[in-house]
C-alpha positions, 0 to 999 in steps of 0.5 A: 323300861325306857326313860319315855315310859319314866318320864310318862309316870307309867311304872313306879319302883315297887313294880320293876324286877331284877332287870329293871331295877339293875337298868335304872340303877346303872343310868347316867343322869346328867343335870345342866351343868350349873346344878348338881345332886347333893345328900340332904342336909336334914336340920339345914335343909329343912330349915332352909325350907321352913322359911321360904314356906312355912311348912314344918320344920320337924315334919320335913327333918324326918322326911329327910333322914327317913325316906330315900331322899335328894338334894339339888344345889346351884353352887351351895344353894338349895333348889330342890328336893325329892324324896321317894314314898313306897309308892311315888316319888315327891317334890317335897320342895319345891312345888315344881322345878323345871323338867330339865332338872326335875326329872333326873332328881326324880330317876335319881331318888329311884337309884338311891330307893334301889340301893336300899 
């Protein structure tokens, strides 16, 4: 499983095996030095995220404390989350993100869903 056939969205979690899930979880992920992963906050975040679009505040807090979910921050502020269903992964917030930073949010919310 190379990070190409990752980032071409040609496999999704329930199909790696053993191997596959042991390669994904030990990948360095780097993001510009500016940003960094973070916990979601589900009450503060969802809130935060409430007020830039609307979306509903319960409906997201249970997103964040129920799915594999992560954060990224510039500093202390929120600039994205993604979570994973049993499927796919989701950009719950924002809608897009630059790759640079999308894609290792991405790999990183596999990690935690492999850790489970």
């Amino acid at each position: 499983l190379t990070l190409r056939e990752w980032k071409s969205d040609i496999y999704h979690l329930f199909y790696m095996n053993e191997t596959q899930q042991r390669v994904v979880a030990e990948m360095k992920l780097d993001l510009p030095s500016q940003y960094r992963f973070d916990e979601v906050h589900p009450n503060s975040d969802a809130r935060f995220i409430e007020n830039t679009d609307k979306s509903r505040f319960e409906t997201l807090r249970r997103v964040y404390e129920c799915l594999p979910a992560v954060s990224v921050r510039c500093g202390n502020e929120l600039i994205g989350v993604g979570a994973s269903t049993n499927y796919k992964f989701y950009l719950s917030w924002p809608c897009t993100l630059p790759q640079e930073v999308q894609s290792p949010l991405e790999m990183r919310v596999w990690q935690d869903s492999i850790g489970i």
